[in-house]
C-alpha positions as semicolon CSV with decimal commas, in nm:
position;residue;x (nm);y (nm);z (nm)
1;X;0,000;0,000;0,000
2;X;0,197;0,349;-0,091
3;X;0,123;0,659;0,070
4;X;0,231;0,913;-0,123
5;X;0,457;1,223;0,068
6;X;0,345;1,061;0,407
7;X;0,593;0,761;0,532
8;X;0,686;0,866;0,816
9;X;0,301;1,035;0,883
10;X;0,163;0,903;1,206
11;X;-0,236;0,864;1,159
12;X;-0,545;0,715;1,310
13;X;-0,849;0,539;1,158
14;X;-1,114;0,528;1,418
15;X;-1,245;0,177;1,274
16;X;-1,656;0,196;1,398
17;X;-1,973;-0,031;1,428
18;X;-2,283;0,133;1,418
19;X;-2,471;0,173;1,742
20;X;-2,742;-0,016;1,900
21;X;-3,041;-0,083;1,648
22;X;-3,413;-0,058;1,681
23;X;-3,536;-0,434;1,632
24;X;-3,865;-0,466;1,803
25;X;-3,888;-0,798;1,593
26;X;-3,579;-0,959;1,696
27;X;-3,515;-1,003;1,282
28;X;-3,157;-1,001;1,129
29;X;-3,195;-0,661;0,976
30;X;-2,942;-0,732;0,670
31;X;-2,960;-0,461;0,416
32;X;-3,329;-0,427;0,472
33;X;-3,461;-0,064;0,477
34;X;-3,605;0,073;0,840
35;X;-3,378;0,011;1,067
36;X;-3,284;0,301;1,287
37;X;-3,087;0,321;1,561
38;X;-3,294;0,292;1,934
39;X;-3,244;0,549;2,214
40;X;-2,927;0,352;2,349
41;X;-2,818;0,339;2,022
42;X;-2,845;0,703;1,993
43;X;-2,699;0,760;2,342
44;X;-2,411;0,543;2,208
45;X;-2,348;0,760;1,912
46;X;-2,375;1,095;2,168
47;X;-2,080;0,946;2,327
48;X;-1,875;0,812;2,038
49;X;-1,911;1,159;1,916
50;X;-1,807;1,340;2,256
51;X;-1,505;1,040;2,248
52;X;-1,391;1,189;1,888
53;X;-1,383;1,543;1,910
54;X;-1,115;1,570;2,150
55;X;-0,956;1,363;1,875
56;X;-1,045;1,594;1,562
57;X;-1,133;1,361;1,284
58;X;-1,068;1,505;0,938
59;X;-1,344;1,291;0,747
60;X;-1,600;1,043;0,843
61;X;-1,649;0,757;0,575
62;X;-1,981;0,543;0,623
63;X;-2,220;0,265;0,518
64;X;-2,486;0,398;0,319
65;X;-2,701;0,138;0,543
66;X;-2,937;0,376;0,746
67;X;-2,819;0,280;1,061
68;X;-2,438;0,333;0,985
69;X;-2,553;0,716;0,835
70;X;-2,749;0,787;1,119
71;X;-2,462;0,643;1,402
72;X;-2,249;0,900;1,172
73;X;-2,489;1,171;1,148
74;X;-2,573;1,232;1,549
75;X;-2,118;1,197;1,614
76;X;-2,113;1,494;1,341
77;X;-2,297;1,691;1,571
78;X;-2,094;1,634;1,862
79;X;-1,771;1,726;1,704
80;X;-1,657;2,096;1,743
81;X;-1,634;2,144;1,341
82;X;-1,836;1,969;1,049
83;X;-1,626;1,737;0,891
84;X;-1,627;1,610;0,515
85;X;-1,897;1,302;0,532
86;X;-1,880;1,021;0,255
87;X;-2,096;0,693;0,226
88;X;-1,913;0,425;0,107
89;X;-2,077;0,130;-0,097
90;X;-1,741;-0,072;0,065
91;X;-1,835;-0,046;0,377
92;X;-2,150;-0,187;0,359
93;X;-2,301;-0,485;0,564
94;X;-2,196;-0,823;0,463
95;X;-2,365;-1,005;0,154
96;X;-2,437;-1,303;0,369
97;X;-2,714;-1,052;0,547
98;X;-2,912;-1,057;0,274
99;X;-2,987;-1,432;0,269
100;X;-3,058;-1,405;0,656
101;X;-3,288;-1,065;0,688
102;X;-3,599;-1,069;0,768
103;X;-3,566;-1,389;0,989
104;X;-3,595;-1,416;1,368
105;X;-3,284;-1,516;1,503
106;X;-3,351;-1,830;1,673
107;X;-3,487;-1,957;1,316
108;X;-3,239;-1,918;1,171
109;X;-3,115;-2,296;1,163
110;X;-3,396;-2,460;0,968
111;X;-3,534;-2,150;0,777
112;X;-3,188;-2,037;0,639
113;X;-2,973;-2,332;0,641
114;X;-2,659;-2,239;0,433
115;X;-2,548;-2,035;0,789
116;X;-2,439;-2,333;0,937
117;X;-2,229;-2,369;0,639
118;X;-2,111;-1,993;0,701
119;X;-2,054;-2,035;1,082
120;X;-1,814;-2,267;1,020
121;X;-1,594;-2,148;0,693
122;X;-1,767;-1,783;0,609
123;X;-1,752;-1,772;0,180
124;X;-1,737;-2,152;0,152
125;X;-2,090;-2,154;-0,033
126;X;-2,249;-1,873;-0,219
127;X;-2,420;-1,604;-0,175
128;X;-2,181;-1,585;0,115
129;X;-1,919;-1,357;0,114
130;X;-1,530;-1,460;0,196
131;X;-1,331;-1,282;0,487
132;X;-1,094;-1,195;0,246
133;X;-1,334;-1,039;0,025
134;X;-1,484;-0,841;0,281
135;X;-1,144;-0,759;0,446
136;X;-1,000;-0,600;0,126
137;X;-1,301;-0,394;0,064
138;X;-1,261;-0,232;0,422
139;X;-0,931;-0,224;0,379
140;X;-0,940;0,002;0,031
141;X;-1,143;0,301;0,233
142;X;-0,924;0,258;0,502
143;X;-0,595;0,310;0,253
144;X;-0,780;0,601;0,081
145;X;-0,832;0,723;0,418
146;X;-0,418;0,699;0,522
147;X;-0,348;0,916;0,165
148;X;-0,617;1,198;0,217
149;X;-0,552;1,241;0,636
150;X;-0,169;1,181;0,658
151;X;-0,054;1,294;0,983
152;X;-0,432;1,306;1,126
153;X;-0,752;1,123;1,225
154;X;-1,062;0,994;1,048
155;X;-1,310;0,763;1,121
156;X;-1,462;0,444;0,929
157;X;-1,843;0,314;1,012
158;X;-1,920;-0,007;0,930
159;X;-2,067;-0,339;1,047
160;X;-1,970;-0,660;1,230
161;X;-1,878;-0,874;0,981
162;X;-1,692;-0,627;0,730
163;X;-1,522;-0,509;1,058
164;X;-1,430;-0,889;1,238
165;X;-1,346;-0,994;0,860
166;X;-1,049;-0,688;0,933
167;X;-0,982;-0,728;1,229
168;X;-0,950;-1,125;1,196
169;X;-0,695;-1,063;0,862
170;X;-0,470;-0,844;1,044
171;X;-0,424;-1,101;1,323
172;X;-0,353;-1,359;1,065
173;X;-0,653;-1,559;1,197
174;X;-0,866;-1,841;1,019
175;X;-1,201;-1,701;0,838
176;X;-1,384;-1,907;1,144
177;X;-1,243;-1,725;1,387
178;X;-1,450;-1,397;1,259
179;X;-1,720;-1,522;1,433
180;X;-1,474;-1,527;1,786
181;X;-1,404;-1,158;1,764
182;X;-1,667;-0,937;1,842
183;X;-1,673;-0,552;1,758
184;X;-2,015;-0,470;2,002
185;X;-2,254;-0,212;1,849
186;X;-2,086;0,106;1,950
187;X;-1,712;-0,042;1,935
188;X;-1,434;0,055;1,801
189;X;-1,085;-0,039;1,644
190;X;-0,857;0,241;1,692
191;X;-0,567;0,176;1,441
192;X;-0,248;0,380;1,464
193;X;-0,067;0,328;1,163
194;X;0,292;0,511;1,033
195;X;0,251;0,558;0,682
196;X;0,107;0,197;0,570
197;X;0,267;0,004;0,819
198;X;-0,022;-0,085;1,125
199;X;0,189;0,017;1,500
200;X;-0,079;-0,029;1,738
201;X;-0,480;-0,202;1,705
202;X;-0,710;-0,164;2,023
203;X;-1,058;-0,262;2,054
204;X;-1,275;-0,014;2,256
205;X;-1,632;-0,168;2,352
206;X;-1,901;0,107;2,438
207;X;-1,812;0,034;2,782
208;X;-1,442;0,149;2,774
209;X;-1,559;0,462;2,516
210;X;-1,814;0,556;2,863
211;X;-1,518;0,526;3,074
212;X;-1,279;0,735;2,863
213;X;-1,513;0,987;2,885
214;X;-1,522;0,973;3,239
215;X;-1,197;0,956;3,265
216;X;-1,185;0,668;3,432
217;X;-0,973;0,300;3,349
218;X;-1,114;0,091;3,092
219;X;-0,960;-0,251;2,976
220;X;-0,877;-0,222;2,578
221;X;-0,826;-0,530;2,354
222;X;-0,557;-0,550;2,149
């Protein structure tokens, strides 16, 4: 990955999952229309956007899936400037969501069988989507996102999958083991990199984003 005039640059991509949905259902949401966030989720996005400004984000780059625009939306407001706002088709919810929306999770098994198939190797059967697929398409806003904010901050809104598909490739991990990392609604990667080359990865869960703000301890996850 080349970043032009900015090797040495140290910057951060603030690596986001939406915040808490309203499901009254209980329904895998997918890419289905509808599907705002609910008052914690809004409460979460209050305090992702208090947790940013003191960290002055040049950009914010986002799912055009309602709830990742609207998670986006209510941190612009917290930050002391607007920033440039961009939806991104690449960071949209995995594929595999379509196949599953609509359905109550626990019937899932025997109404949408092919996720057994995608619990175990994600991508094996189609219309599933690989880890690799979805980790290279985070991975090109994220490199756009080094080249345009050298030396600065931005932040990336996305969705669990696309996110543990990234988070799983940097750690060299199997594409099973995206289902053992999870990025809650209202986590965070932060991801320090200099120039291309990734220096530090830590996992903030709404929790530890509350307790930053308090300035109080919170355990990270590297």
């Amino acid at each position: 990955m080349a970043i032009d005039g900015a090797a040495g640059a140290i910057t951060t991509c603030y690596l986001l999952r939406h915040c808490d949905v309203e499901n009254p259902r209980g329904v895998i949401y997918g890419h289905l229309p509808g599907y705002g966030l609910s008052a914690r989720g809004r409460e979460q996005a209050r305090r992702l956007g208090l947790f940013l400004a003191v960290r002055e984000p040049e950009a914010i780059y986002c799912s055009p899936l309602e709830r990742a625009v609207e998670t986006a939306e209510l941190i612009q407001q917290e930050l002391p400037a607007r920033v440039p706002f961009h939806r991104s088709q690449e960071l949209i919810e995995a594929e595999f969501g379509r196949y599953l929306q609509g359905v109550r999770y626990r019937q899932i098994p025997w109404r949408r069988p092919r996720w057994l198939a995608h619990m175990v190797w994600p991508g094996i059967l189609p219309p599933d989507e690989s880890v690799g697929a979805m980790h290279a398409r985070v991975s090109s806003v994220i490199e756009s996102g080094l080249r345009s904010h050298a030396g600065g901050a931005f932040v990336c809104i996305s969705h669990g999958d696309p996110i543990q598909a990234y988070w799983a490739t940097l750690d060299g991990r199997p594409p099973w083991a995206l289902h053992r990392l999870q990025c809650s609604k209202g986590g965070l990667l932060e991801l320090t990199f200099r120039g291309a080359q990734l220096l530090r990865k830590v996992y903030l869960s709404p929790a530890a984003v509350a307790a930053a703000l308090e300035g109080a301890p919170a355990p990270a996850t590297t």
